[in-house]
C-alpha positions in Angstrom: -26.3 -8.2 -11.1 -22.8 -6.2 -12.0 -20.5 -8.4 -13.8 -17.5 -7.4 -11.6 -15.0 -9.6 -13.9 -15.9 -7.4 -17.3 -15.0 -4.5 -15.4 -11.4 -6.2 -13.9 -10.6 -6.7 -17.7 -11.7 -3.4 -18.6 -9.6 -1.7 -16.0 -6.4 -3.9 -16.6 -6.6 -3.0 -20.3 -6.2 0.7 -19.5 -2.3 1.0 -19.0 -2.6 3.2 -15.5 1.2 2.2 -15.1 1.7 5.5 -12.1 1.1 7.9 -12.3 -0.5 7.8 -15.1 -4.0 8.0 -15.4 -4.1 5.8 -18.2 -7.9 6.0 -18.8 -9.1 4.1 -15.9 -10.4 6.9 -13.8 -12.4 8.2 -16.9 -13.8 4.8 -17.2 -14.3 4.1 -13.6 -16.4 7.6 -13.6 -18.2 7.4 -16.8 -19.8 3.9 -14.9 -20.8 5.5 -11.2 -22.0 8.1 -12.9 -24.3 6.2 -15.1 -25.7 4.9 -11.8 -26.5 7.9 -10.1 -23.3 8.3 -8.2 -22.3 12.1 -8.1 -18.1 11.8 -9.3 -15.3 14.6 -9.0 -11.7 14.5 -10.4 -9.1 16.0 -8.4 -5.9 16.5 -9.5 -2.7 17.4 -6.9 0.4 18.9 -7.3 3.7 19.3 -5.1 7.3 19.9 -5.9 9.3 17.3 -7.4 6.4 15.1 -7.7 4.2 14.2 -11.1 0.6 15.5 -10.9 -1.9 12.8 -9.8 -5.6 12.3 -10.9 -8.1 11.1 -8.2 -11.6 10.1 -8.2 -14.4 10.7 -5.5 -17.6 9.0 -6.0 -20.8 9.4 -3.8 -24.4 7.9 -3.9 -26.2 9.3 -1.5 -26.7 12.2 1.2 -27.5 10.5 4.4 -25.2 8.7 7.1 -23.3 6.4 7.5 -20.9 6.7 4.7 -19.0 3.2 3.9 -16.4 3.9 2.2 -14.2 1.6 -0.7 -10.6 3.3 -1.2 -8.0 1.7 -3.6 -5.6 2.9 -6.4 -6.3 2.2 -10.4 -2.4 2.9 -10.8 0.2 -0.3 -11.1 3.9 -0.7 -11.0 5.6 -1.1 -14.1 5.2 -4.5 -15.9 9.1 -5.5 -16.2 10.6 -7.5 -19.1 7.3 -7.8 -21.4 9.0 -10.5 -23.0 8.8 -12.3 -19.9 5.1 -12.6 -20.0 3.4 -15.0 -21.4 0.1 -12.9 -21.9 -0.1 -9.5 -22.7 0.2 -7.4 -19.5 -3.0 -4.9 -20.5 -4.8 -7.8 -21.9 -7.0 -8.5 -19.4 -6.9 -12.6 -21.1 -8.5 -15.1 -18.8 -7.4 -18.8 -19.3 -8.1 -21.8 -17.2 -10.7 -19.5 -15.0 -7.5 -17.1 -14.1 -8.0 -13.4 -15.1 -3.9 -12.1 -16.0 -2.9 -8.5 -16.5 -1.0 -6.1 -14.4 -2.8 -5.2 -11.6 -4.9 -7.7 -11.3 -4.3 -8.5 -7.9 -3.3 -5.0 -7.3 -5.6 -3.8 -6.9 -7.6 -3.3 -10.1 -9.7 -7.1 -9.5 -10.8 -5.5 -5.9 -11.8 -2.0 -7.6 -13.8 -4.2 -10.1 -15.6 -6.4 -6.7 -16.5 -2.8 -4.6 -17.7 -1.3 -7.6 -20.3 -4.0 -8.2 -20.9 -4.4 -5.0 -21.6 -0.4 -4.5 -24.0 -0.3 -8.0 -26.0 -3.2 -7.0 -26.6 -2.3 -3.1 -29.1 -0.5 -3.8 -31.8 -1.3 -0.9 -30.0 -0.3 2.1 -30.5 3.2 3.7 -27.3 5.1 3.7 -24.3 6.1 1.2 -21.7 4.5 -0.6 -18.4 6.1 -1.7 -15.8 5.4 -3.4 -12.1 7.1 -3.2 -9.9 5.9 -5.9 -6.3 8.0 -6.2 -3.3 7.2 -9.0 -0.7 7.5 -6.4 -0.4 4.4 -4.0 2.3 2.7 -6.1 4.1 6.3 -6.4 5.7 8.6 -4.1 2.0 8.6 -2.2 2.0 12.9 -2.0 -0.3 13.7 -4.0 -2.9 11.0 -3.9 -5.0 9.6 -1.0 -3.6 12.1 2.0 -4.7 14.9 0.0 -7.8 13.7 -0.8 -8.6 13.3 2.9 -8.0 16.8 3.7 -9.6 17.8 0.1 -12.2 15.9 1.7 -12.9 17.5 5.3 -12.4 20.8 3.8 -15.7 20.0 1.9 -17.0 18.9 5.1 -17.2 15.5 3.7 -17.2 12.9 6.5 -16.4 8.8 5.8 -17.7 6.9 8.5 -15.9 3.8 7.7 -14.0 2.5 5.1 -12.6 -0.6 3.2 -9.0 -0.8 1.6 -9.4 -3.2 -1.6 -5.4 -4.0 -0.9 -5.1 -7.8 -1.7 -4.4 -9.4 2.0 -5.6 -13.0 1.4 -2.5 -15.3 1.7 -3.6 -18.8 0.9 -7.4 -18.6 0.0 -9.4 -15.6 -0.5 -11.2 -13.9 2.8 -8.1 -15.7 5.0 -6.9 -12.2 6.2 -8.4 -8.7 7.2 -5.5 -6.0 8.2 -6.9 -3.7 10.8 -3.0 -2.4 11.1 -0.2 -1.9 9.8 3.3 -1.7 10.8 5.3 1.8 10.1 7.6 2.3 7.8 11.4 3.9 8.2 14.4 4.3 5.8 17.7 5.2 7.3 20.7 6.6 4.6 24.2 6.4 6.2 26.8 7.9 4.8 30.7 7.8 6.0 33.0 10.1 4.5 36.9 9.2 4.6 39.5 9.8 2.4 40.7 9.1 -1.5 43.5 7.2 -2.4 45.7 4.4 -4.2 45.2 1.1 -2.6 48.9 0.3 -2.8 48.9 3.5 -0.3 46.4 2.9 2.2 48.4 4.6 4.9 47.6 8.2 2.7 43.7 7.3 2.6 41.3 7.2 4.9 38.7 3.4 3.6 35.3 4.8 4.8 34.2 0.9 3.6 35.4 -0.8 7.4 34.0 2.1 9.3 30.3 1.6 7.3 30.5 -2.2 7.9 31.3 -1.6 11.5 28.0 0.5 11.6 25.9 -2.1 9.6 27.0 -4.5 12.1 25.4 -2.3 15.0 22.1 -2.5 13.1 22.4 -6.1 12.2 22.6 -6.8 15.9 20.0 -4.9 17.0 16.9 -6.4 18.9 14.2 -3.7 18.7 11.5 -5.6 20.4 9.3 -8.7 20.9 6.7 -7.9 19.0 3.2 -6.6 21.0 -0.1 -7.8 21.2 -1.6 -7.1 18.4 2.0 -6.5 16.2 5.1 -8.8 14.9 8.3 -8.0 16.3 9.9 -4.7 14.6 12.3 -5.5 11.4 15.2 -3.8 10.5 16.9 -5.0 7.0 19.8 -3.8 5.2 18.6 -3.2 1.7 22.0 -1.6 -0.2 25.5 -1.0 0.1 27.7 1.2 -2.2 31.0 3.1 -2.8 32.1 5.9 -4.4 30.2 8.0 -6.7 26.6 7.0 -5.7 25.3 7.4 -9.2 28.2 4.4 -10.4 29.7 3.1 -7.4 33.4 2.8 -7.0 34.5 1.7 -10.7 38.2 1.5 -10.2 39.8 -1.4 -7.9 42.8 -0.1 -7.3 41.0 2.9 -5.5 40.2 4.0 -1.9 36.9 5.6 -2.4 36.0 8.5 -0.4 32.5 7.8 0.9 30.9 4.7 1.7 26.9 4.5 2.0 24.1 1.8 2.9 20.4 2.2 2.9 18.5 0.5 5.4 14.5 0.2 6.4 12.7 -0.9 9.5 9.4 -1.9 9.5 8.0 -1.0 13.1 5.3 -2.0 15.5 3.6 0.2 17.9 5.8 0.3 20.4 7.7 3.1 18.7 6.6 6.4 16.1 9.1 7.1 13.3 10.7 9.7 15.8 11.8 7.0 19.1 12.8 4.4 16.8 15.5 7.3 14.9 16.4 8.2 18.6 17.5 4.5 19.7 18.4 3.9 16.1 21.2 6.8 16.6 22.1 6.2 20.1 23.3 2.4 19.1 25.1 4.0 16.2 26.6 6.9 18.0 28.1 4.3 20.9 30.6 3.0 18.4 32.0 6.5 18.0 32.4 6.6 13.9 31.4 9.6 12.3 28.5 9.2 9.7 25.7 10.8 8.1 22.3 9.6 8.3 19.0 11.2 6.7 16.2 9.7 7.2 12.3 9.6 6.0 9.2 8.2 7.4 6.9 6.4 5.0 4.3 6.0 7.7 3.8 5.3 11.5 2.1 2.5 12.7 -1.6 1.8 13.1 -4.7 -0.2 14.8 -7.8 -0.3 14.5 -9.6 -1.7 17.4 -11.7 -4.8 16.2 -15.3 -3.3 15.8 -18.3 -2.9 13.6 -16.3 -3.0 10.2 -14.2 -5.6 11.1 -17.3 -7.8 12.5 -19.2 -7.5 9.4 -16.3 -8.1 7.4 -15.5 -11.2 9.0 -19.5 -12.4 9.2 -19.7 -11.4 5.3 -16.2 -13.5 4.4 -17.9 -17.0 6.5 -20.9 -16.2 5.1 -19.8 -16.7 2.0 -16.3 -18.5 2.1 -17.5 -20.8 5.0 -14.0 -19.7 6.9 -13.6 -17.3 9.5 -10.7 -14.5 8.5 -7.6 -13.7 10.6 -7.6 -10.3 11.8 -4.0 -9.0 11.3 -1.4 -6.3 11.3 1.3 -7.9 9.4 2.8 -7.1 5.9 3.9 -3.5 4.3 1.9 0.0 4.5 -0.8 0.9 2.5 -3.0 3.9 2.0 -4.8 2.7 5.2 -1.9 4.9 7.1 -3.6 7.8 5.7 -7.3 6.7 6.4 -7.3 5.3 10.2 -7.0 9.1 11.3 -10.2 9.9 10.0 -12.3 7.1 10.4 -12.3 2.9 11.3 -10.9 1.4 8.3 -9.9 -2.3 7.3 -8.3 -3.6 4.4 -9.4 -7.1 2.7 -8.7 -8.0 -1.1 -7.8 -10.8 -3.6 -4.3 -12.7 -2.6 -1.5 -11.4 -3.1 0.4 -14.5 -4.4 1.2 -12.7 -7.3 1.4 -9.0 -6.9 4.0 -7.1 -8.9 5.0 -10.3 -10.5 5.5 -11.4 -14.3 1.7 -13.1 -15.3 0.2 -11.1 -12.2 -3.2 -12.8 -12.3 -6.2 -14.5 -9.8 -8.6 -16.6 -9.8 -11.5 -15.5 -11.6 -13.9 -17.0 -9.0 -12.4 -15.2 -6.5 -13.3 -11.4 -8.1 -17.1 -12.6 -8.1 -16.6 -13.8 -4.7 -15.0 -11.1 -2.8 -18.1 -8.7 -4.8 -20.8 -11.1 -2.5 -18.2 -10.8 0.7 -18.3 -6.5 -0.1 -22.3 -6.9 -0.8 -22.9 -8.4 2.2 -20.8 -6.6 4.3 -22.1 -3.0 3.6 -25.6 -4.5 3.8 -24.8 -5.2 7.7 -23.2 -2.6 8.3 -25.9 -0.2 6.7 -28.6 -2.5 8.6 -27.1 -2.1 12.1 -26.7 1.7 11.5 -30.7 1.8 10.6 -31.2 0.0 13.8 -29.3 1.5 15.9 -30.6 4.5 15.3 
């Protein structure tokens, strides 16, 4: 049986902070490959954008292909003196295992990869599709690998996201959707001048809270059947040079800016929510600016074979029956429902991106039996069906 807790520590003392590679995709494929799987590095590139390393990792030839994705790369650890451990330790105490990334995601990378080296006894392949870009920009990581992927005529039948989606005990949650992702920039433009003059400036500040206002006020729906209500938050306000803000208090600056981001169900794609978005903001008749990006439309996965065995492998060995979900923030799932059923279940996320990130050692060893016996039914109902 894999230890999958000596691998956790081994992969949180490799300082993957992204994008760096930080040695955990060399030791990641120096251990698949030790076990017959077949691994190849890819690296991508785009413009303004650091080079990512990724890992693909295949044992066997014949269908179905189940599929673990997740990302070795973590968000910075923050004021080390803030720790009470060091963040690349990988130091357990009182059965907790600590160390950036332990909850995200590097303790579920540590479960799938036991759980792919010892099923061993089920017809079928296992993969594994690890990229250094999740907690990055997201360009040159997973979505390439995809189409790096079919261009290889490499086809994933189903896949499991390692991202961790327990809330209050481990196995409580499966996502099988997510909610899309938009950021809106405004940007009003007035004029410069002395605040004991205001009748010679033009205060772009009233005009931008005027807009906010709009936004705050905005109902964007009820939420559907299988998502939460759409969420719109105003997440900055500035004025002035955008690189210091408006330093001087006796000035009228000359632009005023907010940054704003909705978190959408399916009732809308990134393209209808910027039309209502702009039609609210155009009624009020204020010039303004807005650019906008998409970090990824919504998605849902129909409950179905991956989601059943997930949910018989988490009572089977939890005892609890998991919530199937759409809630929370995006994740490389966004990429991965186009090509094939995917579902995401992990450690919880309690303490993800936090000072003394850590979880329950119990749990890693756990959720390794919950992936064990959830590619062994899914491999066994392939075999029968067919």
């Amino acid at each position: 049986m894999t230890d999958p807790l000596k691998i956790a520590q081994d992969l949180i003392r490799c300082k993957s902070v992204t994008p760096a590679e930080g040695g955990a995709l060399d030791y990641l494929e120096k251990l698949l490959s030790a076990h017959g799987f077949i691994c190849q590095r890819v690296t991508f590139s785009d413009k303004d954008t650091p080079d990512v390393q990724n890992l693909y990792a295949r044992r066997g030839n014949c269908a179905p292909n189940i599929c673990f994705a997740g990302h070795t790369d973590v968000v910075p650890v923050g004021d080390e003196r803030a720790w009470t451990v060091d963040p690349f330790g990988g130091e357990i105490k009182d059965g907790k295992l600590f160390g950036r990334g332990a909850c995200d995601m590097k303790g579920a990378i540590a479960s799938f990869v036991a759980a792919a080296l010892d099923v061993t006894d089920a017809k079928g392949s296992v993969s594994l599709l690890i990229t250094g870009d999740e907690e990055g920009p997201s360009i040159n990581g997973t979505r390439k690998m995809l189409g790096w992927l079919a261009e290889k005529n490499e086809k994933i039948d189903y896949c499991i996201v390692g991202e961790p989606t327990s809330a209050e005990t481990l196995g409580d949650t499966v996502k099988i959707g997510r909610r899309g992702s938009f950021t809106g920039r405004i940007t009003v433009t007035g004029k410069q001048g002395h605040v004991a003059y205001p009748h010679l400036a033009d205060n772009p500040v009233p005009k931008l809270l005027e807009l906010l206002d709009v936004l705050e006020g905005l109902i964007l729906d009820a939420g559907t059947e299988h998502f939460q209500p759409s969420n719109l938050e105003i997440v900055d306000i500035g004025a002035g040079n955008e690189s210091g803000g408006n330093r001087a208090e006796n000035v009228i600056p000359a632009q005023a800016h907010a940054v704003f981001n909705v978190r959408f169900n399916d009732l809308y794609s990134g393209a209808t929510l910027e039309k209502k978005l702009r039609a609210a903001l155009n009624a009020l008749d204020t010039p303004f600016d807005m650019t906008t990006r998409i970090g990824g439309e919504s998605f849902y996965t129909p409950p179905g074979k991956l989601s059943d065995a997930l949910s018989a492998a988490v009572e089977t060995v939890t005892g609890q029956k998991p919530l199937l979900s759409t809630s929370g923030g995006t994740s490389d799932a966004r990429f991965i429902h186009k090509v094939c059923p995917v579902a995401e279940l992990g450690l919880l996320n309690a303490t993800a991106h936090q000072v003394d990130e850590h979880v329950a050692c119990a749990d890693i060893t756990a959720l390794a039996d919950i992936y064990k016996a959830a590619l062994r039914m899914i491999l066994a109902d392939r075999q029968i069906n067919n």
